[in-house]
Structures are given as structure tokens and as C-alpha cells.
N, C-alpha and C positions, 0 to 999 in steps of 0.2 A: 249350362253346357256350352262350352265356347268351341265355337264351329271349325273343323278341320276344311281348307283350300289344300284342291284338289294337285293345285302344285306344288303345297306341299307335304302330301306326303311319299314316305319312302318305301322299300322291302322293309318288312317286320314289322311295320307300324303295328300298335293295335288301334283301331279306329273306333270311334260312336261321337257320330255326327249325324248331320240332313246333307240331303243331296236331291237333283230332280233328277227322274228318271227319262233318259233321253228316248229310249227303246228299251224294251222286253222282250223276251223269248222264253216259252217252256218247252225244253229241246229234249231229247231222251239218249244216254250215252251208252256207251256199245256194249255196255253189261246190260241195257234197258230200265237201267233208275233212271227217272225224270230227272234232270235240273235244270234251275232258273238262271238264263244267261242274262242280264242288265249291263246296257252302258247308262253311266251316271255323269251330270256334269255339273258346274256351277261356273261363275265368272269367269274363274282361271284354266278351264280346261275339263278334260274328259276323261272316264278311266272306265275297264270294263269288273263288272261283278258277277261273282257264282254263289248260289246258294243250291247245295247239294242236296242237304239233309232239309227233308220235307219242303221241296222245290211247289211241289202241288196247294199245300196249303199256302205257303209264302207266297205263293202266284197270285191268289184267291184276297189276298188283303191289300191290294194296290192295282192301278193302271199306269201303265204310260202316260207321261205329263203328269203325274203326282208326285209330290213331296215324299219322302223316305226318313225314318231313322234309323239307323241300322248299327249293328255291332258286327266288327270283324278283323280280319287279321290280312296287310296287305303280304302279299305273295311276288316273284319274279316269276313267267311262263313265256317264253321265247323273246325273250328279252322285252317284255312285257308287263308294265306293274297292274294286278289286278286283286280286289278286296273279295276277299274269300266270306261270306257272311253267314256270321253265328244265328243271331235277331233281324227282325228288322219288321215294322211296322207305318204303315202312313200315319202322314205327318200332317199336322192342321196348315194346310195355308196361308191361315189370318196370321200366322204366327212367323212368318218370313218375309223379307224384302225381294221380292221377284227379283231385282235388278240383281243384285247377289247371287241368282243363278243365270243367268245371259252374258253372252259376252260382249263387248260393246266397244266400239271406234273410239280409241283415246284420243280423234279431233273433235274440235266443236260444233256440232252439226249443223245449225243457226249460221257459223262464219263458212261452211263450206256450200251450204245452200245459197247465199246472199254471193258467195264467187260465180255459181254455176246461173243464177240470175244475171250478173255481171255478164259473162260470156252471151248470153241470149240478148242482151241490149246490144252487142255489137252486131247481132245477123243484121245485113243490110237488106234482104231482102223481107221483102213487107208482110209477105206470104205466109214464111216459113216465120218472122217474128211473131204473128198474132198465132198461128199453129202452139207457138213454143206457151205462149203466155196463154191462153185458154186452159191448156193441160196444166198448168202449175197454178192457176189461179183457180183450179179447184180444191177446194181445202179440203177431202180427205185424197184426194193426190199429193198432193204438197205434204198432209202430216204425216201419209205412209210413205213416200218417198225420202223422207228424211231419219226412217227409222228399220227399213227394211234390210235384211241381210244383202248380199249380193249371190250368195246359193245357198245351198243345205249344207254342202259339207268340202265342197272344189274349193272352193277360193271368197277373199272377204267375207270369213263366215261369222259375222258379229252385225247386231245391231248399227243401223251406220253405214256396213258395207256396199251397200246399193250407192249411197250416195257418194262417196267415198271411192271406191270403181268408177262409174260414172266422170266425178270430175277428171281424175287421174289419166281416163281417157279422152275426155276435150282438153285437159292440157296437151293431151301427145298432138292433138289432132292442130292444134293451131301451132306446134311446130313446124309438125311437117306436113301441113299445107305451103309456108313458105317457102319451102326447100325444092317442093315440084312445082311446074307448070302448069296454067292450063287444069288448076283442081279447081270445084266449086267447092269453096269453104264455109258457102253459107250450106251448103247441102248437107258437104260431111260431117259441119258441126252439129247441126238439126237432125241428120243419125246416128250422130254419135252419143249427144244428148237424149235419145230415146231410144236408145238400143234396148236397153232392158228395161223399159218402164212398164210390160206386163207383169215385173216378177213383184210388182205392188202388191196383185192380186192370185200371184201363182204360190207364193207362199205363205206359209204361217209362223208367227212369230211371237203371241203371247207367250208362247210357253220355249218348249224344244222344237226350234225350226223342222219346220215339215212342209208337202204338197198340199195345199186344200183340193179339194174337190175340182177346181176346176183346172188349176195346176196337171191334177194330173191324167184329164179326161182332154185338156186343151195347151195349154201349156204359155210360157208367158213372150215366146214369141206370135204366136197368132193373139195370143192377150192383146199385145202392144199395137199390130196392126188394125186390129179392129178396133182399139180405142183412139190412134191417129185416125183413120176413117173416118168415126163417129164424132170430130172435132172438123174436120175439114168438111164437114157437112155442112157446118154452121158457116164457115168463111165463103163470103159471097167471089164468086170466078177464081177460085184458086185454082191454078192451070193443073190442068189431066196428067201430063207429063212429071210435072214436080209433082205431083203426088204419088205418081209410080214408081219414080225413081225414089222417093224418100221410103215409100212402104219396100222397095225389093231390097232397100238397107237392111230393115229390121229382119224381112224374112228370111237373107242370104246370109248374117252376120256370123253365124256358129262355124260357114265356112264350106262344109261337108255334109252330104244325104246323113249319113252315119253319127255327125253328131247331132241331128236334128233340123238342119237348116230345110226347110222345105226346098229352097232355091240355092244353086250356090251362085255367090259374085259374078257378075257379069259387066259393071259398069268400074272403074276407076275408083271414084267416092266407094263404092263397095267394097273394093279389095283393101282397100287402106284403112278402113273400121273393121274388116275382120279380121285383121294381121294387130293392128293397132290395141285392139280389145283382147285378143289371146294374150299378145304377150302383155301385158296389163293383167290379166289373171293369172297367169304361169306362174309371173315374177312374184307376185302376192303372196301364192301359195308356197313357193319353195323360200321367201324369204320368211314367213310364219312356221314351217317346219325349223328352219334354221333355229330360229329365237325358241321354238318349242323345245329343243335339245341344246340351249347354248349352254349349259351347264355340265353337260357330259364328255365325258377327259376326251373320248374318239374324235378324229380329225372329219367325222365322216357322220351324217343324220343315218339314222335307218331309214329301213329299205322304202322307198315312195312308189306306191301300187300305181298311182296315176300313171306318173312316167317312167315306171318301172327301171329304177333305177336307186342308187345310191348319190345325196348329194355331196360334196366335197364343202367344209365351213373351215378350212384352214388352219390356223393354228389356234388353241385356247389357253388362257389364261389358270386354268389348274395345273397342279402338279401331278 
């Protein structure tokens, strides 16, 4: 059976391939028949499944996070392609390359990691340099930071992403440190570099990105302060103040009560890692939608629930 990728298939396909199941639902429709709502995904992308006819049983032969094989027939529903499914049975694991279902940073993670160590040789303060190096010289820090998403489903959402965001952000940040005054750059690069390094452990990622347990009982910004904490423990007279200030980075950085930040910005270095880091995720997100529809004749992406909007992609090269 040679494997159908999920971008490409069309309306009218008929399918019978594997897929991992991203999420499940046994939902019941307004006449009260049961059916099985699945999103499925593999390397290239996502798509959503119904299985109507005897949803209950179908439900009963797989979990979430499991392999699939299925027979069906793809459909358009609100301008929406989704695989209507005849069959469908779990699939042996042993029998797939995992990576064939994740998505994954087409950079080198290896050369992006050895830059963002680069940057961390340049903090001059001595403080915040041994802070930095502690935390990456833990090897499963170091080998989940260089493979973690950067979220579930917002923005750099691939294998990679974590670190991949990250630099993208110390790059902004030692721009525009130059360009103001009176920033401490060894501060906001040492928060910018750990903005998100709770989402190591706020995520999951063998399989279809999800919250673990602690993710979603804590979350990966208090993750992150309490792992800076538990490092600056160890450095002998690391000053009270720079550690306040570096921990009310991490805490403030989402911006807003409402989106999670316990604290919003109150310091300088603050406000320019949370402006710095949004739009570092915005632009990610709406340029991955872009590439997601660059194939489609419209001048225009569908509709983005984030920013409730429609994006504008110019003109295309179909007829």
C-alpha cells in the first residue's frame, strides 16, 4: 500500500492509507446517531474525519495517538476537505516511521542550537552567562529543547519549533537593543533566550502534540521560572534584583492577565520581549497559513479564527 500525504489529497479522492489520529470525538448529530469526528495528520499537514455508520463501534478499535487504516472517500464541507470513512482499523506501529507523521523545522537543529549558544557566549555579564550555560548544559534540557514544538496549535507548530522561535527572537532582540538606549541587552537576551523554556516540559511530543500533565495543571510559564530559580540556586551571590528582573521577563512575557501572563510588563527589557516574541509568533503563524493555501487560485487564505480575519497573499501564479 503506498501511503497517501495528507497534502495530497483532493475532493473525490478515494483514500486507503495510515494516518495518526490527532484527536477523537464520539459526538451525536441532531437526528441522535452517534458519529466519530477525528482529525488525522501526518508530516504534511491535517485534515478532519467522519465516520457515520457505526461510529460506536469504530470508536471502540482505536485511541487517540494511534496509528489508523482506513478506507474513504474525501468530501468538500464548508470549504473544507474532510475523508468520510467506509473502514478503518488500527494500525501496528512497529510498521511506521513516526517521523512520517510529525511535522518538523526544515532548519538544522544542531546549527540552530550551536547559533543560540553563540549568542549566550556574548552575554557579558557573568551572572546571567553561567545561568544560561547551567540550563543547556543539562542534557535532557538541551535534547528537548532542540526538538520541542513552540505550541500545540498557534504558531511553530513542528518539531524544532521551540527552538526555531526562540532564536528568531534573540535575533530581534540584539537588533533592537542597538537601536534604543539605555536597554540592558545582556538582560533581554537572557529573557528572551528563556522565555519559553518551560514548554520542554509543558508539552508532548512523541506523538500528536498535546499538554502533559503538568502543562496543563501549571503551565510552561511558571515551568520556566521555577526552573530559572532552581538554577540560580546553585550560582553562588547572583544579585536579588537580576533575578527578579529576569524571572518578571518570563512571567510578564504573554503580555496580558487574559492571555496568561501572571504579571504584565513593567520594566523596559519587559516590554520589548513581549512585543518582540508576539510578533515573532503572529508572523509565523500567518506566514504558515499562507504556504498552507499557496496553491489555491483565491487572492485571499480562509478565514484565521486567531485573528479573526481573512489574510490577503497577493497575487498567484494559477490560472
Amino acid at each position: 500500500m503506498e501511503r497517501v500525504r495528507i497534502d495530497q489529497i483532493k475532493e473525490k479522492d478515494l483514500i486507503e492509507s495510515v494516518f495518526l489520529v490527532k484527536s477523537k470525538n464520539l459526538a451525536v448529530a441532531k437526528s441522535g446517531k452517534p458519529y466519530l469526528n477525528l482529525v488525522l495528520m501526518d508530516r504534511s499537514g491535517e485534515i478532519e474525519a467522519k465516520v457515520w455508520d457505526e461510529a460506536e463501534e469504530a470508536s471502540r478499535l482505536f485511541d487517540q495517538n494511534d496509528f489508523i487504516k482506513l478506507r474513504g472517500k474525501v468530501t468538500s464541507y464548508q470549504g473544507q476537505l474532510q475523508i468520510v470513512i467506509s473502514q478503518v482499523k488500527r494500525y501496528d506501529e512497529e510498521k511506521v516511521e513516526i517521523k512520517e507523521f510529525q511535522p518538523a523545522t526544515e532548519r538544522d537543529t544542531e546549527v540552530m542550537f550551536q547559533e543560540l549558544m553563540e549568542m549566550v557566549d556574548q552575554v557579558k555579564d557573568q551572572h546571567l552567562k553561567r545561568l544560561l550555560n547551567l540550563i543547556f548544559e543539562e542534557e535532557r534540557v538541551a535534547k528537548l529543547f532542540k526538538i520541542a514544538p513552540a505550541a500545540k496549535s498557534m504558531h511553530h507548530v513542528y518539531l524544532g519549533g521551540l527552538l526555531e522561535h526562540t532564536l528568531s527572537v534573540a535575533r530581534l532582540i540584539l537588533l533592537v537593543s542597538r537601536h534604543y538606549q539605555n536597554i540592558n541587552q545582556d538582560l533581554l537576551l537572557a529573557g528572551g533566550i528563556l522565555h519559553d523554556i518551560g514548554k520542554v516540559y509543558e508539552l508532548t511530543y512523541d506523538r500528536a502534540f498535546d499538554y502533559s500533565d503538568r502543562g496543563k495543571l501549571i503551565g510552561h510559564i511558571i515551568i520556566g521560572a521555577e526552573l530559572i530559580e532552581e538554577k540560580i540556586r546553585n550560582i553562588p551571590d547572583f544579585p536579588t534584583e537580576l533575578a527578579m528582573l529576569l524571572k518578571h521577563m518570563i512571567l510578564s512575557h504573554h503580555g496580558e492577565y487574559e492571555y496568561g501572563s501572571p504579571k504584565r510588563p513593567k520594566t523596559v527589557e519587559a516590554i520589548i520581549l513581549h512585543y518582540l516574541e508576539d510578533m515573532d509568533s503572529k508572523v509565523s503563524s500567518v506566514q504558515s497559513l499562507i504556504k498552507k493555501e499557496g496553491e489555491t487560485k483565491s487572492k485571499w487564505t480562509s478565514y484565521h479564527r486567531l485573528y479573526d480575519r481573512y489574510i490577503y497573499k497577493g497575487e498567484t501564479n494559477n490560472d
